[in-house]
C-alpha positions as CSV (number, residue, x, y, z in Angstrom):
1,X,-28.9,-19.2,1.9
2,X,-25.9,-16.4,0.7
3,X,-22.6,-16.6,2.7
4,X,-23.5,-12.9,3.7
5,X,-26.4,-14.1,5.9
6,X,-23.5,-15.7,8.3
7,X,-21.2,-13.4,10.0
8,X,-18.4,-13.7,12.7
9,X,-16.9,-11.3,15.1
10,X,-13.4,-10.5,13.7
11,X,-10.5,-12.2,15.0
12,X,-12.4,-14.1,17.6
13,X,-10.6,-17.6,16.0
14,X,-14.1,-19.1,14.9
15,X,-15.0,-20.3,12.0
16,X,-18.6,-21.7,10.7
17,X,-18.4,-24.9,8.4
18,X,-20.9,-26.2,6.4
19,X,-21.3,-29.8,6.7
20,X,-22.6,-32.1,3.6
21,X,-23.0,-35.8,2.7
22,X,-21.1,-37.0,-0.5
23,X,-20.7,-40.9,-0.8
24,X,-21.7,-41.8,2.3
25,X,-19.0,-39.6,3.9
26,X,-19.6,-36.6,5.8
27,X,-17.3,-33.2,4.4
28,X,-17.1,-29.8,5.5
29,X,-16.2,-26.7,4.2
30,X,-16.0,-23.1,5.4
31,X,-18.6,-21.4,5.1
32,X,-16.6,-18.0,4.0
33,X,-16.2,-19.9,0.7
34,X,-19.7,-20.2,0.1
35,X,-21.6,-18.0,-1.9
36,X,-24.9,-19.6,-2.0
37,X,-26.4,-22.9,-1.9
38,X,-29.2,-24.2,-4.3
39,X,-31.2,-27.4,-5.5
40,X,-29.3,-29.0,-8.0
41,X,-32.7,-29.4,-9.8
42,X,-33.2,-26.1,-10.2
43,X,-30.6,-25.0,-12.5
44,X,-30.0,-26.3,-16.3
45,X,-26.6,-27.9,-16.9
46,X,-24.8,-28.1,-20.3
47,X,-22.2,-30.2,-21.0
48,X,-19.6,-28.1,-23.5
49,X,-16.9,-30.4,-25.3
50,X,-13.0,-31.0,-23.8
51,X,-13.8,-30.1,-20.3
52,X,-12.0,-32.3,-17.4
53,X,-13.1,-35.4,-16.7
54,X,-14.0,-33.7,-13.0
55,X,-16.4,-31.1,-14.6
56,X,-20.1,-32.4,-15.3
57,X,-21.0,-29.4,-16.9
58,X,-21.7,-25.4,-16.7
59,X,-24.7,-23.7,-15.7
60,X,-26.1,-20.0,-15.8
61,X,-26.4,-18.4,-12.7
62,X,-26.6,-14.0,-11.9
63,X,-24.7,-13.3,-15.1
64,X,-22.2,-16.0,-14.7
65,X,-21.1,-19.5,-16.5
66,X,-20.5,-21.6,-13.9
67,X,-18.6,-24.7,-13.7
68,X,-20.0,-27.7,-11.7
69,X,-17.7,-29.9,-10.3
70,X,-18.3,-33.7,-9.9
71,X,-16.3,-34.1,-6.5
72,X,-17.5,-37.6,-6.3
73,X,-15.0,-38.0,-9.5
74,X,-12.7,-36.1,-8.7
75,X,-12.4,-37.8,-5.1
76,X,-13.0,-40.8,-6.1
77,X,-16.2,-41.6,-4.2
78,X,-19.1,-44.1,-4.5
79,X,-21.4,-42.3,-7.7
80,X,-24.3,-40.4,-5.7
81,X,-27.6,-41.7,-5.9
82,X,-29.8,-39.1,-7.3
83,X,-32.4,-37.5,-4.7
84,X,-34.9,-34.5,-3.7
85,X,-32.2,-33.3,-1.1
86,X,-29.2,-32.9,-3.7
87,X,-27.5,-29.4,-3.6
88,X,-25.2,-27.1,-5.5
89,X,-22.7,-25.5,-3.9
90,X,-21.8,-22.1,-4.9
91,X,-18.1,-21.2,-4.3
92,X,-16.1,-18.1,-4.5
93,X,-12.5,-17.7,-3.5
94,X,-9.3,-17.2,-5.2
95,X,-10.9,-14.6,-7.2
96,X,-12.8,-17.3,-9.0
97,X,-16.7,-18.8,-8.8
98,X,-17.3,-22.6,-9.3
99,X,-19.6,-25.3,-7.3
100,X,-20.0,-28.7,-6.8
101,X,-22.8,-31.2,-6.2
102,X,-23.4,-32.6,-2.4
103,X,-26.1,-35.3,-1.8
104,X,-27.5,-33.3,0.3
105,X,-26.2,-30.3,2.8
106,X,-26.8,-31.3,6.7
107,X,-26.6,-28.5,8.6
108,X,-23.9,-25.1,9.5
109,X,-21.7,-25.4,13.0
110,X,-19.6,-22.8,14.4
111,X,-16.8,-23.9,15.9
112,X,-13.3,-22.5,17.3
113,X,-9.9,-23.0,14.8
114,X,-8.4,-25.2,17.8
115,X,-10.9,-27.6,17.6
116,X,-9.6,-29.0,14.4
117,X,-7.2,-32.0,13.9
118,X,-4.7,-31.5,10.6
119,X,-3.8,-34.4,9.0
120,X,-0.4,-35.6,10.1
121,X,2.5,-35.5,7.8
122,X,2.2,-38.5,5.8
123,X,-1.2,-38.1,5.4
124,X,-0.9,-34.9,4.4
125,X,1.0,-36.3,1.4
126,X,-1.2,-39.1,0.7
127,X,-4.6,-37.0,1.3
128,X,-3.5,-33.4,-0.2
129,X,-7.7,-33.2,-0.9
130,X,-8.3,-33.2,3.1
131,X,-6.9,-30.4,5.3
132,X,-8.2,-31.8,8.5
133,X,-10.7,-33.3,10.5
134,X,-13.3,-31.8,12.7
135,X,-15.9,-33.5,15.7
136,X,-19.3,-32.3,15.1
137,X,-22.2,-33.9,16.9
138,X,-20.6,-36.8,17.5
139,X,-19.6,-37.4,13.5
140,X,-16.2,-37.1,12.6
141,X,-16.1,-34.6,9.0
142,X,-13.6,-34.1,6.8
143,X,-13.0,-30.8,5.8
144,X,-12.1,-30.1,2.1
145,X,-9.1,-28.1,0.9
146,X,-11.4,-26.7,-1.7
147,X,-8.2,-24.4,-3.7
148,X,-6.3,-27.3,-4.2
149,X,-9.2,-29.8,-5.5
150,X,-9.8,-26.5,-7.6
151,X,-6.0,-25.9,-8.6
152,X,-6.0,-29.4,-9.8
153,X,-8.6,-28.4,-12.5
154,X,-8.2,-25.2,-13.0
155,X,-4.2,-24.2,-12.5
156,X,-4.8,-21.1,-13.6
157,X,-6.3,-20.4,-10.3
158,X,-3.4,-21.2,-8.0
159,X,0.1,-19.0,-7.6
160,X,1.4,-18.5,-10.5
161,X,5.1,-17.4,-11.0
162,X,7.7,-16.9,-14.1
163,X,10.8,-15.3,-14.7
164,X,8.4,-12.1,-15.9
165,X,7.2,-11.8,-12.8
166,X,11.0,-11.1,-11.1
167,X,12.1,-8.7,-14.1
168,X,8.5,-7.3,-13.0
169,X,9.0,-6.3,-9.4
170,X,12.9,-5.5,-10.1
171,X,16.3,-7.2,-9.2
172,X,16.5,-5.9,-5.6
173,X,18.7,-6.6,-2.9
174,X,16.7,-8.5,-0.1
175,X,19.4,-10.6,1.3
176,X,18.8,-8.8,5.2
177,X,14.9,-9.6,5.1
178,X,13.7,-12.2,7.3
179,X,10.0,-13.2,7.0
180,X,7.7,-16.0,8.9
181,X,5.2,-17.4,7.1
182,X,1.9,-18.8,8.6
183,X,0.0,-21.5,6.2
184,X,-1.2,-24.8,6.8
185,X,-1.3,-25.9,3.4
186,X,1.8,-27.9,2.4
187,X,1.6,-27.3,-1.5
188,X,0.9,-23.3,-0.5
189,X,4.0,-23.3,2.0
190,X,6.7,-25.0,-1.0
191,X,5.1,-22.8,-3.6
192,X,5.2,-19.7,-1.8
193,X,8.5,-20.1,0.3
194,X,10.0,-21.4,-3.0
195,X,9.2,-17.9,-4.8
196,X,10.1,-15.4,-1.7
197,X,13.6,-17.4,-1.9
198,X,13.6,-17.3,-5.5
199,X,13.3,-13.5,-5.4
200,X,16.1,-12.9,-3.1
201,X,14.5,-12.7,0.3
202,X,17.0,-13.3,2.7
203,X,15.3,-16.4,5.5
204,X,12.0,-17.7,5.2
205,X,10.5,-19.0,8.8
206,X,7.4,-21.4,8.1
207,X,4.9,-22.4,10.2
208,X,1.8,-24.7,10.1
209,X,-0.8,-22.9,12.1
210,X,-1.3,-19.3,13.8
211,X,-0.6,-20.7,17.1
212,X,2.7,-21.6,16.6
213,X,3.4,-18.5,14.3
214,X,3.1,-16.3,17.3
215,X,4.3,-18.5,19.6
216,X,7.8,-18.1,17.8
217,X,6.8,-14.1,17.5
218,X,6.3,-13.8,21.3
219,X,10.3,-14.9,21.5
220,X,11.4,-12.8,19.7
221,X,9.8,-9.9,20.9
222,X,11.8,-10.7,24.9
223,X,14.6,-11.1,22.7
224,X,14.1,-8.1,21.5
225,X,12.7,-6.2,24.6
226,X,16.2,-8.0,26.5
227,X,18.4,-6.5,23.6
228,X,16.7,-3.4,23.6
229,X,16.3,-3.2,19.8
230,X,13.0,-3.4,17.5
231,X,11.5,-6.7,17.0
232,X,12.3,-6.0,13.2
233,X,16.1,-6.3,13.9
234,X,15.2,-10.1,14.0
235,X,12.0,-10.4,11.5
236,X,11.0,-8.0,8.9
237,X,7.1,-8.5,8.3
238,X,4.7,-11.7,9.0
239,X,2.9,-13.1,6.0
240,X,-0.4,-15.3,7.3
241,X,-2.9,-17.3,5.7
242,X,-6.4,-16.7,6.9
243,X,-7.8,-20.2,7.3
244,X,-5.4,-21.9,10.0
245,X,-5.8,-25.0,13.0
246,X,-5.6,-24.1,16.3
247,X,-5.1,-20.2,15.4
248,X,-6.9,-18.4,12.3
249,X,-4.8,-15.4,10.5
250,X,-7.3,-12.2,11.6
251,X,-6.4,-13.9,15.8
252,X,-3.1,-13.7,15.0
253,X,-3.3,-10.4,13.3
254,X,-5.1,-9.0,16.1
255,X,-2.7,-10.3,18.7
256,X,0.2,-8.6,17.2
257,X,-1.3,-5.4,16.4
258,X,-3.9,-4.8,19.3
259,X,-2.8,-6.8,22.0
260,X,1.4,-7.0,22.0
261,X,1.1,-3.6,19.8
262,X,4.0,-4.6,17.4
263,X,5.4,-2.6,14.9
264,X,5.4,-5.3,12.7
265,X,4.0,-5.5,9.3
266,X,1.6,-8.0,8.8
267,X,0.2,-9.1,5.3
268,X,-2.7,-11.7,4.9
269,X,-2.0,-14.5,2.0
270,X,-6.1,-15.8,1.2
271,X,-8.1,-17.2,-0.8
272,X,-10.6,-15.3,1.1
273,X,-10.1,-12.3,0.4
274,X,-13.2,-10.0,-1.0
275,X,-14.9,-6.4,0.2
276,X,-16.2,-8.5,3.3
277,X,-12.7,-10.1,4.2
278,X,-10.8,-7.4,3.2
279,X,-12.5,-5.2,6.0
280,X,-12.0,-7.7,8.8
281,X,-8.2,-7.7,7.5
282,X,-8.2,-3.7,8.3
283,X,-10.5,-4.1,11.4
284,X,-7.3,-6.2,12.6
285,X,-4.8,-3.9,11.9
286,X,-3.1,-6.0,9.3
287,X,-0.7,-3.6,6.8
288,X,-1.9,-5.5,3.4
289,X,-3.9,-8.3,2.1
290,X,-3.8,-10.0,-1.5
291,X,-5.5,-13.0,-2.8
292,X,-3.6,-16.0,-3.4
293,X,-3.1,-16.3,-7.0
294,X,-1.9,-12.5,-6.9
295,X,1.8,-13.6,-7.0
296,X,3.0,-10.2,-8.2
297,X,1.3,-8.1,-6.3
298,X,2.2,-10.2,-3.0
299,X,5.9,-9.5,-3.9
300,X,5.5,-5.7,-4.7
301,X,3.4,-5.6,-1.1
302,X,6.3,-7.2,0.8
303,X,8.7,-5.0,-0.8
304,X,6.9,-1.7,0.2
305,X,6.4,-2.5,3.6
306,X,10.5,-4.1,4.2
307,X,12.8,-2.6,1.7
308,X,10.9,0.6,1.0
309,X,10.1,1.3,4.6
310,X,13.9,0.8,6.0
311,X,14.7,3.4,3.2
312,X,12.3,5.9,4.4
313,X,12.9,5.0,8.2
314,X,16.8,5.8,7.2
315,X,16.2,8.6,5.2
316,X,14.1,9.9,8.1
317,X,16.5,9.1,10.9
């Protein structure tokens, strides 16, 4: 079954996950990572020297070497028992393909973004592999945070950032910028914020989920409407991830640009984003989209739709 055989309605805050037995424990992932599934015992593995102790091997698939990851090692998990019903996973996000071996897949469930429970704080911490929980036929599933079992494997994958990168995108003056960022995953939220400060960008607002994100935009728009001054005299542009409790990025998106009509730039942050995603991001209204280990070209985005915009809105006025 290919991912592009399962389609939502843009910005309607749903999401379909893809539940799977691994160890006895029931998972879930979203199905927007998912390029395919197929039987484990159709595909040849080989097992090249020096890999991580969480790779079991590579195998050929549409022009591609493939890694296939042993989640059961790298989570820790009872060793599956081989059967007739074991399935590969094909992944592709983060501009990167990989898969991983499930006992055996149950079945697909759409559900809305406010139906799932993030792991408190603490867990958060202890349980980085786990972004949430989710109540689906009665079975509590665990749903996997797929980049950062990934990252752990494979840094290369996840933001990267060096002192190139700022001579790169140029010693600017960003002091006056004020950005809120939407993401619900904590390593994602100290990377990222960590970087936008590191480059100069003047206050960095973070939030956990989409809800909130445009709770705190809502505010500041009466603020704003009270003061009789643009919303952007308070925040410069929202940065969003896509995958999000209680409110997904494209809802948010769409709430700030079709329904409160803001003229505020809005740039999705994803390891989502492909043709397919990229289109929903437009059909929003959003003003840019990047994937996730695009550092670089995150920053150089930012920059053209705060610093270079209040030039041209200065030189114009």
């Amino acid at each position: 079954m290919a991912q592009t055989d399962i389609l939502l309605e843009t910005g309607t805050n749903e999401v379909e996950i893809a539940e799977f037995m691994l160890g006895g424990q029931r998972f879930g992932v979203n199905v927007a990572k998912v390029r395919e599934f197929i039987p484990l015992k159709s595909i040849e593995v080989s097992h090249p020297p020096q890999m991580h102790p969480s790779v079991g091997g590579i195998f050929f698939l549409r022009g591609q070497n493939i890694p296939l990851v042993n989640l059961d090692v790298h989570l820790d998990l009872p060793e599956p028992q081989e059967n007739e019903w074991q399935v590969v996973v094909v992944t592709e996000f983060n501009n990167m393909t990989s898969a991983f071996i499930t006992d055996q897949i149950n079945m697909i469930h759409r559900v809305s973004w406010d139906q799932f429970k993030p792991l408190n704080m603490f867990l958060a911490v202890e349980s980085p592999h786990v972004t949430g929980s989710i109540t689906l036929d009665g079975h509590e599933v665990l749903v996997l945070d797929l980049e950062h079992v990934i990252g752990e494997i494979f840094p290369e994958s996840v933001i990267n950032y060096d002192e190139s990168t700022a001579e790169q995108i140029g010693a600017l003056d960003r002091s006056d910028i004020t950005i809120i960022f939407a993401e619900d995953s904590t390593i994602i939220r100290r990377q990222v914020s960590k970087i936008l400060k590191s480059v100069g960008f003047g206050e960095v607002i973070v939030f956990t989920n989409g809800q909130d994100a445009l709770d705190a935009i809502i505010k500041l728009r009466e603020q704003a409407d009270q003061e009789k001054v643009p919303i952007t005299q308070y925040v410069n542009l929202l940065l969003t991830d896509i995958e999000m409790p209680k409110m997904d990025g494209l809802t948010l998106c769409r709430n700030i640009k079709k329904e409160m009509r803001l003229d505020l730039p809005v740039v999705m942050f994803s390891s989502l984003i492909n043709e397919q995603m990229a289109k929903k991001c437009r059909m929003v209204g959003a003003d840019g989209f990047t994937s996730k280990p695009e550092t670089q070209k995150l920053l150089m985005l930012i920059d053209d739709l705060t610093l270079h915009r209040q030039q041209t809105e200065g030189q114009g006025g």
